[in-house]
C-alpha positions as CSV (number, residue, x, y, z in Angstrom):
1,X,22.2,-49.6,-30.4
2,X,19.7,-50.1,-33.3
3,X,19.1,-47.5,-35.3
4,X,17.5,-49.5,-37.9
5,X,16.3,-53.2,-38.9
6,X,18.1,-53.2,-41.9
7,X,20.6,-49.9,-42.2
8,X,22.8,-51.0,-44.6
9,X,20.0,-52.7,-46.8
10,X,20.4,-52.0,-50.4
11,X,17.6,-50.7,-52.7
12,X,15.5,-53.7,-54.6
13,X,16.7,-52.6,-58.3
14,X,12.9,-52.3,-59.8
15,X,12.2,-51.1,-62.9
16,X,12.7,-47.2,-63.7
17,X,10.3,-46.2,-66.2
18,X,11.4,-43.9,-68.9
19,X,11.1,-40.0,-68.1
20,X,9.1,-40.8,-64.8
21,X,12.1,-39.4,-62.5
22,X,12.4,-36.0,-64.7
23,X,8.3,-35.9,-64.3
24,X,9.0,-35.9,-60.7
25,X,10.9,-33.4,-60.3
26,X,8.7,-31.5,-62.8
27,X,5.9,-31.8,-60.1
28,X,8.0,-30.8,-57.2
29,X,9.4,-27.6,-58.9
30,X,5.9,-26.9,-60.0
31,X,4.3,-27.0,-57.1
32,X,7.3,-24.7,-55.4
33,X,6.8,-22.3,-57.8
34,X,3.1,-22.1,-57.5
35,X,3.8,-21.3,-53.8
36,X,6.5,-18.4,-54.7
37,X,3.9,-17.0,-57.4
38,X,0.8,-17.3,-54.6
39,X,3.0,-15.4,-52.3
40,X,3.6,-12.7,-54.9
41,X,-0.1,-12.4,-55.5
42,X,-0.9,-11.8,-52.2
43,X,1.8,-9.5,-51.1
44,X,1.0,-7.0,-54.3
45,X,-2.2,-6.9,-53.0
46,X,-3.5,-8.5,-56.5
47,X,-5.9,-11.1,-54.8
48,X,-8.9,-10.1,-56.4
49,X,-7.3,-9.1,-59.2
50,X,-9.2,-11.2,-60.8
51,X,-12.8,-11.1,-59.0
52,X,-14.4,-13.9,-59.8
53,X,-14.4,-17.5,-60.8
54,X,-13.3,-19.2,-62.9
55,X,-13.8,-16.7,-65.4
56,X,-11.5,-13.6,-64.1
57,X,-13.9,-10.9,-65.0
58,X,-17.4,-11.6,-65.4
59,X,-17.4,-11.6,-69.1
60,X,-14.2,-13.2,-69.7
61,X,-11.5,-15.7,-68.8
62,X,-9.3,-13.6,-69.0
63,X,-8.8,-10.2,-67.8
64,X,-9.1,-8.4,-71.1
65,X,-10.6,-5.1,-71.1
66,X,-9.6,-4.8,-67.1
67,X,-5.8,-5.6,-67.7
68,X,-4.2,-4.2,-64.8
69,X,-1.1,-4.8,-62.7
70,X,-2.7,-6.3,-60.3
71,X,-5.4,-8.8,-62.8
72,X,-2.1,-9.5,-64.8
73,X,-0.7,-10.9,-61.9
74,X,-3.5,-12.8,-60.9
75,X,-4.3,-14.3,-63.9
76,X,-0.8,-15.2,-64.3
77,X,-1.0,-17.5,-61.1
78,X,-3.8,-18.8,-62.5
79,X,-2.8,-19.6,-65.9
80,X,0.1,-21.6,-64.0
81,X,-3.1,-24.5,-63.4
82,X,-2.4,-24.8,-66.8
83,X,1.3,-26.0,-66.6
84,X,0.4,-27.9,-63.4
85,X,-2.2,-30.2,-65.2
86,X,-0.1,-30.9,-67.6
87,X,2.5,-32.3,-65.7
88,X,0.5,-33.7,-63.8
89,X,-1.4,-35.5,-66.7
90,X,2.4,-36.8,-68.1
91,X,3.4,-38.1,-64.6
92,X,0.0,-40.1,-64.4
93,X,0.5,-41.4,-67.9
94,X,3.9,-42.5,-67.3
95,X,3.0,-44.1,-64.1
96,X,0.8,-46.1,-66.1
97,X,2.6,-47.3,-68.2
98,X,5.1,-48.2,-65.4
99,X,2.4,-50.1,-63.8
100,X,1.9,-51.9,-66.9
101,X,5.7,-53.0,-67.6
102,X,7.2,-52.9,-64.3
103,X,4.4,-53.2,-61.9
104,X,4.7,-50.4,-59.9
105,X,1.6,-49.6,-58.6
106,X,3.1,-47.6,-56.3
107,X,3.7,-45.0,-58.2
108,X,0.7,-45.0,-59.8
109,X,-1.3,-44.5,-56.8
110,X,1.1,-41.4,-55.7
111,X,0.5,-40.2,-59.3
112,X,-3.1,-40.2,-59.1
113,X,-2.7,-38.5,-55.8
114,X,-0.7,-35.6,-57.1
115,X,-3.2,-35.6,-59.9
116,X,-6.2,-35.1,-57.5
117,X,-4.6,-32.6,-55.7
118,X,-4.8,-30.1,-59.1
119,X,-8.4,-29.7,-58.9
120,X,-8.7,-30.0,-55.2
121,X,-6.5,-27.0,-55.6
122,X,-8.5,-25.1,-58.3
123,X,-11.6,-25.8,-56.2
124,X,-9.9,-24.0,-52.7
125,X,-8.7,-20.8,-55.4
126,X,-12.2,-20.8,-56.5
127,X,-13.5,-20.7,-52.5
128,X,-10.7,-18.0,-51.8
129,X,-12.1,-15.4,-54.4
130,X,-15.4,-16.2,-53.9
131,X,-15.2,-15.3,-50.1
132,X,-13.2,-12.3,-50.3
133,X,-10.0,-13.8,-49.8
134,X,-10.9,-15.7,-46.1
135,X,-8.0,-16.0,-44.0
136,X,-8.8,-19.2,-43.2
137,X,-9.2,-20.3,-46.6
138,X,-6.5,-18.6,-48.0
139,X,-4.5,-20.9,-45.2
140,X,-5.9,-24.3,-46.4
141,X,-4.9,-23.3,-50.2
142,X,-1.1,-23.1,-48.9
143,X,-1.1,-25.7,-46.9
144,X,-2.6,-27.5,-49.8
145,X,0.4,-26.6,-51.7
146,X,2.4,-27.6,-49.0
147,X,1.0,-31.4,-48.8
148,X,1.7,-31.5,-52.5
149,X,5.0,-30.8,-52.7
150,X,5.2,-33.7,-49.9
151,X,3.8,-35.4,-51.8
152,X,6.1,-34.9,-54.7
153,X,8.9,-35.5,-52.8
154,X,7.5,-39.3,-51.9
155,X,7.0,-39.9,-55.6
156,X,10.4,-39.2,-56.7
157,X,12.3,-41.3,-53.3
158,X,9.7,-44.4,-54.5
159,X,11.3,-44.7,-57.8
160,X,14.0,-45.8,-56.6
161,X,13.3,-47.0,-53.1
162,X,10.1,-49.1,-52.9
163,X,11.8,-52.7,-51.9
164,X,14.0,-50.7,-49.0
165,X,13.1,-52.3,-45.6
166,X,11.2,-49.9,-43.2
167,X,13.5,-49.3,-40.2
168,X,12.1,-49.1,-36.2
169,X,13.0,-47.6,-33.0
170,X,12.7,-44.3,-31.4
171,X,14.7,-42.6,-33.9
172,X,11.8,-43.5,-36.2
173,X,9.6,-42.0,-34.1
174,X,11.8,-39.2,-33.6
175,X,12.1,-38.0,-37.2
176,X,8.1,-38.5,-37.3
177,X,7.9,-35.5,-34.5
178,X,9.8,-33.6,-36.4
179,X,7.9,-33.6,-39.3
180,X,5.1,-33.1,-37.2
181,X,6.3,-30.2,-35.6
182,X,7.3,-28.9,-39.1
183,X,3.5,-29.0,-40.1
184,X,2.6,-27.3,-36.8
185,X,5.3,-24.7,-38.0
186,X,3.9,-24.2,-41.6
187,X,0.2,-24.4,-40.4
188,X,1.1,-21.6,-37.6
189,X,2.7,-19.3,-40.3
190,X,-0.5,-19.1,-42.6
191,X,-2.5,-18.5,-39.6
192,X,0.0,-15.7,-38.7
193,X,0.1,-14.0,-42.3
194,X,-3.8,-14.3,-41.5
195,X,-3.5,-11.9,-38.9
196,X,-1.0,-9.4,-40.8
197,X,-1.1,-6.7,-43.0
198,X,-0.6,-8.4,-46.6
199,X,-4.1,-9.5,-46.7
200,X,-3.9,-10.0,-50.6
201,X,-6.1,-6.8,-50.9
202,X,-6.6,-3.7,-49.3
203,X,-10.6,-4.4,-48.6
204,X,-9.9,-8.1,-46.9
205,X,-10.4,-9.1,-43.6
206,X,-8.0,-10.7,-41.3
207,X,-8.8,-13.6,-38.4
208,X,-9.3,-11.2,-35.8
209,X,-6.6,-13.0,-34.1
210,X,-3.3,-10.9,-32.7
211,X,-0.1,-10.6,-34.6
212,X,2.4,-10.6,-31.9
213,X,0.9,-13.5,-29.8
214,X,0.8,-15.5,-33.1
215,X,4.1,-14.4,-34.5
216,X,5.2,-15.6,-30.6
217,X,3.6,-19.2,-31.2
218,X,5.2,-19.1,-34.1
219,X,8.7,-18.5,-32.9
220,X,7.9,-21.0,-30.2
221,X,7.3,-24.0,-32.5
222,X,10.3,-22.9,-34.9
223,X,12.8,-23.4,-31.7
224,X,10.8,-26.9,-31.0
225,X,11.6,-27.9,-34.4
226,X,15.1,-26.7,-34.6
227,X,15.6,-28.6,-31.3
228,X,14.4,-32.1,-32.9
229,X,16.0,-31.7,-35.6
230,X,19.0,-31.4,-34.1
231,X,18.2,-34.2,-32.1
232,X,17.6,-36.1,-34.8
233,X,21.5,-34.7,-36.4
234,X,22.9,-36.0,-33.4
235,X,21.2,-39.4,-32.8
236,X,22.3,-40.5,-36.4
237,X,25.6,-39.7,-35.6
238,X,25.9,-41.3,-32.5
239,X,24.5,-44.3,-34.1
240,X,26.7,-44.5,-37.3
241,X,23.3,-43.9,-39.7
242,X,24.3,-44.3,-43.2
243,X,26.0,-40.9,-44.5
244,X,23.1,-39.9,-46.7
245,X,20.6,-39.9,-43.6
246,X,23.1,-37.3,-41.7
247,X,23.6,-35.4,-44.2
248,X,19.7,-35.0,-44.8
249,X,19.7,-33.9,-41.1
250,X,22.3,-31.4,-41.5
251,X,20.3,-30.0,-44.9
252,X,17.1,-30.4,-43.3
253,X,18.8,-28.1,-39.9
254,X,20.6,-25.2,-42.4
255,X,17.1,-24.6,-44.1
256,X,15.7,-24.3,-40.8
257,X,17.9,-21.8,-39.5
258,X,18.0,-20.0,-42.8
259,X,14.1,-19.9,-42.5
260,X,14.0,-18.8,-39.2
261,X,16.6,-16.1,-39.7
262,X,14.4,-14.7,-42.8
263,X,11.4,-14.5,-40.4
264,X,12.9,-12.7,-37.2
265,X,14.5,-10.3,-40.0
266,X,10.9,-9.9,-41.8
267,X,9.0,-9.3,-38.0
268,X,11.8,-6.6,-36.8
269,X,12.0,-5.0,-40.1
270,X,7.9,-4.6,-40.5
271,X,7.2,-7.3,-43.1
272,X,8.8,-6.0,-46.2
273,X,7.1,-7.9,-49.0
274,X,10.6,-9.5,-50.7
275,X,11.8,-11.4,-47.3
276,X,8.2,-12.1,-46.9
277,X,8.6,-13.6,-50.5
278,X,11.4,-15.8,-49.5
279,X,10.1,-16.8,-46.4
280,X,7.3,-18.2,-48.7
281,X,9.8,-20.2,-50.9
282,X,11.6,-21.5,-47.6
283,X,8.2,-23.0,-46.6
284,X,8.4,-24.9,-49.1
285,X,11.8,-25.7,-48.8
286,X,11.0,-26.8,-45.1
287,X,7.7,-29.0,-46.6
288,X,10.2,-31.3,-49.2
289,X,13.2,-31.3,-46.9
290,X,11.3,-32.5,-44.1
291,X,9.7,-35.1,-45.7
292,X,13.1,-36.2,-47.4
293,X,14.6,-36.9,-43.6
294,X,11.9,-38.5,-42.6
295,X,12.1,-40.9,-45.6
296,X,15.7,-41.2,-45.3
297,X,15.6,-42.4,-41.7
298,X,12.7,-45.1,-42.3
299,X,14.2,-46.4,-45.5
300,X,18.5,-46.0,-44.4
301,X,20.5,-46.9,-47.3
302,X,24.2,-47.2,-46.7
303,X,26.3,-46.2,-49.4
C-alpha cells in the first residue's frame, strides 16, 4: 500500500515574499472573471460589439459615438486587459524580487508565464473579431483562459510547496487522467457552444458540426470524469492520504456534479443565457479545482 514516497512530508519553509500570495489570488480571480464576463459577451449577442481591432470602432478606442448596449459590453470585457496587465505586471515584479532575496525562481518562471499569457490572449481576441467570431477561435480564446487559471492555481500551491517531495504510483497516474479527462470535458464544451445558438452575434457562423451528437460527447466524457474522480475519492481513502488530499477529491467531485447538473438543466430547458452563464463560471471552477487535486496528490502533505 503506497500511496506516496513521502505522504506525510512536511513543506521545506522557503521564503514567502511580501504580497506575492494576495497577487496570486489576484490572478486567479482575474482570470475567472474574465471567463464570466467572455460568457456574458457572447450570450448578449455583443461579440462584435466592438468590430474591430484593437481600436473598437474604426476611428476610436473606444466605442464613442456608437455606444450601444451591446459595444458597452464589449468594450467593457476589453477594458478588463487592462486590470489583467496590471496584475499581471505586480505578480512578475514581486516574483522578482522574490527571486532576488529568496531564490525562488520558481515562481518567477510561473510569473512570467501568467504574464505571457496576457498578450497571447489579446492576440486570440484580436483573431476572434477579425474573423467574425470563428467558432474555432472563439474555442482556443476560452481554453486559453482556462490554461491560465491553471496556471494561477500552480503559482499560488508553489509558494508554499516547492521543497514537497513528488509522490509515485498509480494514484499519481490516476489523478493525472482525471485532469486529462477534465480538459477533454472543457475542450468538448467550447466545441459544443460552437455548434449552438449563442454564437456571440446574430450574423456568425457555427462549426457546422451537430448539437445533439456533441452535447452527447459531452455528456459522455462528464460521466468519465465523474467516475475517476471518484475513483480517485476512494483510493485516497482506502489508502489513509493525508486529510487535505480527500477533501480536495470530495471538492473537486461536488463541483463536478454541480456542473453537470447546471448543463443537463441548461440542454432540457433550451439554453437559457443565465445557467449558460454559470455553467461558464463552473468551467472555470472545474479548470482550478482540478488542477488543485492533482497537485495535492503529487505533493501529499499530512497535517
Amino acid at each position: 500500500m503506497t500511496m506516496s514516497t513521502a505522504s506525510t512530508a512536511a513543506p521545506a519553509r522557503l521564503g514567502r515574499p511580501p504580497l506575492v500570495w494576495a497577487l496570486g489570488w489576484a490572478t486567479l480571480i482575474a482570470n475567472s472573471i474574465l471567463v464570466v464576463t467572455g460568457g456574458a459577451v457572447r450570450l448578449t449577442g455583443s461579440g462584435l460589439g466592438c468590430p474591430t481591432w484593437p481600436r473598437c470602432t474604426d476611428r476610436s478606442m473606444t466605442p464613442h459615438g456608437n455606444l450601444n448596449v451591446h459595444s458597452a459590453i464589449e468594450f467593457g470585457n476589453r477594458t478588463l486587459t487592462f486590470l489583467l496587465t496590471a496584475v499581471a505586471v505586480a505578480t512578475l515584479v514581486a516574483a522578482i524580487l522574490a527571486a532576488r532575496r529568496y531564490g525562488r525562481s520558481d515562481l518567477l518562471w510561473l510569473a512570467i508565464g501568467l504574464f505571457l499569457g496576457i498578450p497571447a490572449q489579446a492576440v486570440i481576441g484580436g483573431i476572434t473579431v477579425l474573423t467574425d467570431l470563428n467558432p474555432w477561435i472563439v474555442s482556443l480564446h476560452l481554453l486559453c483562459s482556462m490554461a491560465m487559471i491553471g496556471l494561477s492555481v500552480l503559482f499560488l500551491w508553489r509558494i508554499d510547496h516547492a521543497g514537497v517531495p513528488r509522490a509515485h504510483g498509480p494514484v499519481v497516474w490516476l489523478a493525472w487522467a482525471n485532469f486529462a479527462a477534465a480538459w477533454a470535458v472543457l475542450y468538448v464544451g467550447t466545441v459544443v457552444t460552437g455548434s449552438g445558438p449563442h454564437a456571440g452575434d446574430a450574423h456568425s457562423a457555427r462549426n457546422g458540426l451537430s448539437p445533439l451528437q456533441m452535447s452527447q460527447l459531452h455528456a459522455d466524457l462528464v460521466f468519465l470524469l465523474v467516475g475517476l474522480t471518484v475513483g480517485l475519492l476512494f483510493a485516497a481513502l482506502a489508502l489513509r492520504a493525508p486529510r487535505a488530499t480527500v477533501q480536495a477529491a470530495a471538492v473537486l467531485l461536488t463541483v463536478e456534479l454541480a456542473q453537470g447538473t447546471i448543463g443537463f438543466v441548461q440542454y432540457f430547458t433550451d439554453l437559457p443565457i443565465v445557467l449558460v452563464g454559470f455553467h461558464m463560471l463552473g468551467a472555470a471552477l472545474v479548470s482550478s479545482t482540478v488542477t488543485w487535486v492533482l497537485l495535492r496528490v503529487r505533493q501529499p502533505v499530512a497535517a
